[in-house]
C-alpha positions as CSV (number, residue, x, y, z in Angstrom):
1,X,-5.4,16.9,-2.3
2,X,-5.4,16.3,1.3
3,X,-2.8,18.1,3.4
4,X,-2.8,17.3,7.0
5,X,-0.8,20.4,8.7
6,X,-0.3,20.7,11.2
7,X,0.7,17.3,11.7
8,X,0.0,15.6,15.5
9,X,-3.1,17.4,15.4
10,X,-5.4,14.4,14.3
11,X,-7.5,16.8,12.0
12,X,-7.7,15.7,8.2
13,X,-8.1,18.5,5.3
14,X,-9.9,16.7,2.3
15,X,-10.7,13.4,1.2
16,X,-9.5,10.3,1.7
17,X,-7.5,9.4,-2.0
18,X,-7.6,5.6,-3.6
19,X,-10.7,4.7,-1.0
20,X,-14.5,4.2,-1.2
21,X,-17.3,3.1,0.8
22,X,-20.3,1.0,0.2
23,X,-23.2,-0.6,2.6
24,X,-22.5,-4.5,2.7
25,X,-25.2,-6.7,4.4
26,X,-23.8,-9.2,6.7
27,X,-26.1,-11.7,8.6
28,X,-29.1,-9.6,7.6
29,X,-27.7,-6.0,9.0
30,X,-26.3,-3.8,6.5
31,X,-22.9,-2.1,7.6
32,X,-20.3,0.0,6.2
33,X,-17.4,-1.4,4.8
34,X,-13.8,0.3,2.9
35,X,-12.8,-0.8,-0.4
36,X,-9.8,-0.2,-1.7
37,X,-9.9,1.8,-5.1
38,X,-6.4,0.2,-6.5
39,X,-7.5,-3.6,-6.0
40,X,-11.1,-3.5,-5.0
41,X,-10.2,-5.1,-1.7
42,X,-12.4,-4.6,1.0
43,X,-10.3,-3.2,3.9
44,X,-12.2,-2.4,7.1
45,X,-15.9,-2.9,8.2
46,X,-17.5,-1.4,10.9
47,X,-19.3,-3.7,13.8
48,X,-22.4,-1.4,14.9
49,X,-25.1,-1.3,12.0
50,X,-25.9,2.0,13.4
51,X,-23.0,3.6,12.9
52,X,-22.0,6.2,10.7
53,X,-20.1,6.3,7.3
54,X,-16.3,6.6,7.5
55,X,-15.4,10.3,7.1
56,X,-14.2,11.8,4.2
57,X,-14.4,8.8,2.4
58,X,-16.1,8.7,-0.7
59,X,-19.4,6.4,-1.5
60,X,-20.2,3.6,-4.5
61,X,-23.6,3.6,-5.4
């Protein structure tokens, strides 16, 4: 279970609950994009192609 003590100190301790990642192509670039576990939304993408995956969220295969 995440615990985020103390708190103001913008430092996460664990994973990120009810949340996965997965690579998404999008006009021919891949990029990494949320989902959310409950609904299987997607949630959040990010822009650069380059970028890294979201931190402490888990992946989809």
């Amino acid at each position: 279970m995440a615990t985020n003590k103390p708190s103001g100190d913008n430092a996460r301790k664990g994973a990120v609950r009810k949340r996965s990642q997965l690579k998404t192509k999008m006009e021919g670039e891949e990029h990494w994009t949320k989902r959310s576990r409950e609904d299987g939304k997607f949630l959040a993408q990010k822009k650069d192609p380059k970028a890294d995956p979201y931190k402490g969220v888990r992946r989809e295969r």
